[in-house]
N, C-alpha and C positions, 0 to 999 in steps of 0.2 A: 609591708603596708597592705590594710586591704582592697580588696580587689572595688577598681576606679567605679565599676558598674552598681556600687551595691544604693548609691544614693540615687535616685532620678527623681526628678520635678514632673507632676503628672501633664501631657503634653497640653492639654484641655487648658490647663494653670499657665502654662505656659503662652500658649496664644492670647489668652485673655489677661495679663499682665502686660506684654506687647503694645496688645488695643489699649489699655489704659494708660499707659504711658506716653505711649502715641498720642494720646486723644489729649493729656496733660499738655504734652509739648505743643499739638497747634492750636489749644487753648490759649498759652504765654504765645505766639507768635499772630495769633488774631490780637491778642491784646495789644501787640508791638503795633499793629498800624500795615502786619505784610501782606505781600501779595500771596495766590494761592501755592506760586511755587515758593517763596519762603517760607510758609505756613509748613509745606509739605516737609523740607529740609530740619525745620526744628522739632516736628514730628519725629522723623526718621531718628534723628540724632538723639532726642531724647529718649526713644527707646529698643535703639544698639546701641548706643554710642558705650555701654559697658563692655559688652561683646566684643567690639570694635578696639578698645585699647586693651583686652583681656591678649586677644587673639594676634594684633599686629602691632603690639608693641612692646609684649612681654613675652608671648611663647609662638610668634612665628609660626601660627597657625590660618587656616579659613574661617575666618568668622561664618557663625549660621546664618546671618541672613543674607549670603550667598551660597548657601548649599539648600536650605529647606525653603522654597519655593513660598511657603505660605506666607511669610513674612513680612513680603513685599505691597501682598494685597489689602493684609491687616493695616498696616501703617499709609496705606490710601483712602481706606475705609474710614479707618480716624478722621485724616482732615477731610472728606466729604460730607463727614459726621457733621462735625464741628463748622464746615462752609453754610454746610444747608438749613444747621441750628443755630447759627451766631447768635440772634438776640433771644433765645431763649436758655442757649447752653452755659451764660456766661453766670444766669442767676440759680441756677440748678444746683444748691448745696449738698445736695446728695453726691454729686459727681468727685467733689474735693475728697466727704469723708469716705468714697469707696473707694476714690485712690490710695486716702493715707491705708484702709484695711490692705490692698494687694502691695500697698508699697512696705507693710510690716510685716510682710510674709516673702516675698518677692525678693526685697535686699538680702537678706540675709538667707534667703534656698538659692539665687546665683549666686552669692560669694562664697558658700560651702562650694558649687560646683566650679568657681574658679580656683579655689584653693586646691580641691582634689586633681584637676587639670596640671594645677602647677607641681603636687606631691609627684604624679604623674612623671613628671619632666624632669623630675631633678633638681627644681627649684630650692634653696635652701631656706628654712623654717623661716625666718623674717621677711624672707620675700613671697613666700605661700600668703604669708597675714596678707602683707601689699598688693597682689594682684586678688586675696577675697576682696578687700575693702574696696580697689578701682571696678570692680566687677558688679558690688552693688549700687555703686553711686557714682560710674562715671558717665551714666547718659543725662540726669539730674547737671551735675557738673558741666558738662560740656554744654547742654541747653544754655545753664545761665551764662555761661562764658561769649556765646554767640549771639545774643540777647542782649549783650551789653553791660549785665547786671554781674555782681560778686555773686556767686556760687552759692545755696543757700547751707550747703557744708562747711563754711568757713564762718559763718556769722553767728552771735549766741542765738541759742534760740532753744527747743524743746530738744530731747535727746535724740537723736540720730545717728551721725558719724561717731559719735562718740561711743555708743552703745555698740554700733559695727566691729568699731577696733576692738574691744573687749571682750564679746561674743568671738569675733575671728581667732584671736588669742587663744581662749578658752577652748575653744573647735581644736586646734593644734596639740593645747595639753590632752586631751582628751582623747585623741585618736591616737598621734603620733607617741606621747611619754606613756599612759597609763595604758594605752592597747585597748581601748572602746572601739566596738565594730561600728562601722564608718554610719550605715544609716541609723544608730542610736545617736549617735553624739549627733550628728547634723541636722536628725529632726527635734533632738530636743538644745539644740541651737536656736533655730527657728523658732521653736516654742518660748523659747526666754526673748526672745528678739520683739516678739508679737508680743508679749505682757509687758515689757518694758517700755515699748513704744505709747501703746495703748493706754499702758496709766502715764505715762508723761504727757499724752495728749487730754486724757482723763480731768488730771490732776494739775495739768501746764508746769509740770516739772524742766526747769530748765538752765545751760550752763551762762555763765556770765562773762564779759570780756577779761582779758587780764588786766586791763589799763585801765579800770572806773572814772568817770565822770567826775573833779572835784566838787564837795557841796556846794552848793549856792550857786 
């Protein structure tokens, strides 16, 4: 396999993906009607809560946002962001589309590095896919679930989880069958992640339920 280090997410990218996640989640929790410490918790959750089921529920690891100190202060920054801008934050459309651009980059660079985490461990090939896939979209996930709300990975909609699974998949043949050195295949995972997103939000490409509505 090659070596786990060769892929990294620049750290810069990294905290500011954090922030906007964060800033997303106490976005949905100012909408909810909560207080500032709920605000702050659906914050949080919405951007670990990947890390969080990657790290303590598949590979019995320390999640980062208890070892890297920054973490903690980002995702306070968030909701004091969003307390102190409530009525002007919530009309601010630019906020939505720069999360969808960090969310079409962002999913799929942690689920390459939850997958390599789990190659790492020993994880066998279908559960490498499974802990990429919860790695990019289980703080999403879990927001909606504490929220009240179905998950917006479960509902039709524009392509996302679906595109995940597929890319993840691909990542797998790519590294593991044909022997692609790891940061070729994983940025140009990423790179098909970000186009495909982008024109389904473009273009409102999107999946439909299994059960349709009868006519009339």
């Amino acid at each position: 396999m090659p070596p786990l280090d060769e892929f990294r997410i620049p750290l810069s990218f990294d905290y500011l993906a954090t922030f906007l996640w964060a800033l997303s989640g106490a976005v949905v929790g100012m909408h909810k009607r909560y207080d500032i410490t709920g605000v702050l918790v659906i914050a949080l959750v919405a951007s670990t809560g990947g890390n969080l089921l990657r790290d303590g529920l598949f590979l019995q690891a320390t999640p980062p946002v208890l070892t890297n100190p920054v973490y903690i202060p980002l995702i306070l920054l968030a909701t004091i962001v969003v307390s102190f801008f409530r009525q002007r934050i919530t009309n601010m459309v630019f906020v939505d589309r720069l999360i969808s651009v960090i969310d079409a980059i962002g999913i799929p660079a942690f689920a390459m590095i939850g997958m390599q985490l789990s190659l790492d461990a020993g994880v066998p090939l279908p559960g490498v896919v499974l802990v990429g896939v919860i790695n990019g979209i289980g703080g999403g996930m879990l927001r909606d679930l504490l929220v009240g709300d179905t998950p917006i990975i479960l509902k039709p909609g524009q392509y996302l989880m679906s595109a995940l699974i597929v890319v993840c998949i691909l990542f797998v043949i790519l590294e593991e069958l044909l022997g692609i050195p790891t940061s070729i295949a994983a940025w140009g995972i990423v790179f098909l992640y970000f186009v495909i997103r982008m024109l389904s939000i473009r273009y409102n490409w999107q999946t439909y339920p299994v059960l349709r509505d009868p006519p009339g």
